[in-house]
C-alpha positions in Angstrom: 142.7 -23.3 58.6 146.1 -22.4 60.8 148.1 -19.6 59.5 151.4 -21.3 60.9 151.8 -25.2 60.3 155.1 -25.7 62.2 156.7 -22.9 64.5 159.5 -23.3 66.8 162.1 -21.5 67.9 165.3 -21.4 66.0 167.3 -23.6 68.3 164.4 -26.4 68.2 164.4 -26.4 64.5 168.1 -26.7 64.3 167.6 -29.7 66.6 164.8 -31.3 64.5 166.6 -30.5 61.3 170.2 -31.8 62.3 170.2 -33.8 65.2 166.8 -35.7 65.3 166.6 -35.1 61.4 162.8 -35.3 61.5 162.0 -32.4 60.1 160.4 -33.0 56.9 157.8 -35.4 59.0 156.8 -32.7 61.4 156.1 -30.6 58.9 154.3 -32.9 57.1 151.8 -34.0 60.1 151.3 -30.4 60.9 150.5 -30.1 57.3 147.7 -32.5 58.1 146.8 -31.1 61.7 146.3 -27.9 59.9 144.0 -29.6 57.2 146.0 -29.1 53.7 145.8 -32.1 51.9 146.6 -32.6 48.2 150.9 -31.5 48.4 153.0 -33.5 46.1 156.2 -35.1 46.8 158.6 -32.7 45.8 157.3 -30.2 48.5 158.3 -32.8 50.9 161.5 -33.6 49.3 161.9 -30.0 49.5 161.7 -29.6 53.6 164.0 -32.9 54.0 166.7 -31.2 51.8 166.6 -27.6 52.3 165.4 -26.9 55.8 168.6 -28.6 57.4 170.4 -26.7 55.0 169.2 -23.2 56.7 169.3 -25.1 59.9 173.2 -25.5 59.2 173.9 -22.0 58.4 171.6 -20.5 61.5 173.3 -23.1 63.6 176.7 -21.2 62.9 175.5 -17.7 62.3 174.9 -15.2 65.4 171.1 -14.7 64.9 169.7 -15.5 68.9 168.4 -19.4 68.8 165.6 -18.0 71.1 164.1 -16.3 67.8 161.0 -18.2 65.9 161.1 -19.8 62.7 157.7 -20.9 61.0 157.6 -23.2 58.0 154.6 -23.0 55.7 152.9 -19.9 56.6 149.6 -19.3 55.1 149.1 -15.5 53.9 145.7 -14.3 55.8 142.6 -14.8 53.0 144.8 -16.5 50.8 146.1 -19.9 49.8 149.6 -19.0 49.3 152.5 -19.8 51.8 155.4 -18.9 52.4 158.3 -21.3 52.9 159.9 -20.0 55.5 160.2 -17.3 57.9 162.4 -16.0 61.4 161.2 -13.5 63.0 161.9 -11.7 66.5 162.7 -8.2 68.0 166.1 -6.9 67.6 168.1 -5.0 70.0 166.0 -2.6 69.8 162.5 -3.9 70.5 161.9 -3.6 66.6 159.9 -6.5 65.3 161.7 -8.0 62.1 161.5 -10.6 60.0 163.3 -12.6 57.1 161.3 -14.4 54.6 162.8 -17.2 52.7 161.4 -19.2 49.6 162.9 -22.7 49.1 163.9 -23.1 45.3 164.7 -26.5 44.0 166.5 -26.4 40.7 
């Protein structure tokens, strides 16, 4: 099973999230490619709502659009994921990365 089902870099997932607005399907068909079956709807209500929402404040922020983002990251010898995650090297050469998890209330 893929650790990462979808990763882009930022400025492709701004495009998929605001300008082709397709998201929410590519995740979900990489969910397949990656073989995890079984997700209900609200997880996919969940990308089409929330990840443009990031998408619209790293579209207007000053994190590098060359940076990747990954959506649905397995942990290694687990079956938890993580919702999402950007990650690069800073100025430095220092690898970072942010994790976020997608709440719907």
């Amino acid at each position: 099973m893929q650790q990462i089902v979808y990763q882009e870099s930022l400025n492709n997932f701004i495009n998929s999230c605001l300008v082709s607005k397709t998201i929410a399907e590519e995740v979900k068909e990489k969910m397949h490619l990656a073989g995890i079956l079984g997700w209900n709807n609200n997880l996919e209500t969940s990308w089409r709502d929330s990840l443009p929402e990031i998408a619209k404040i790293l579209k207007d922020s000053k994190v590098d659009k060359d940076v990747d983002v990954a959506v649905e990251y397995r942990l290694k010898n687990s079956l938890e994921r993580l919702d999402f995650l950007i990650y690069g090297l800073d100025h430095e050469n220092k690898k970072n990365i942010v994790i976020v998890e997608l709440k719907r209330w």
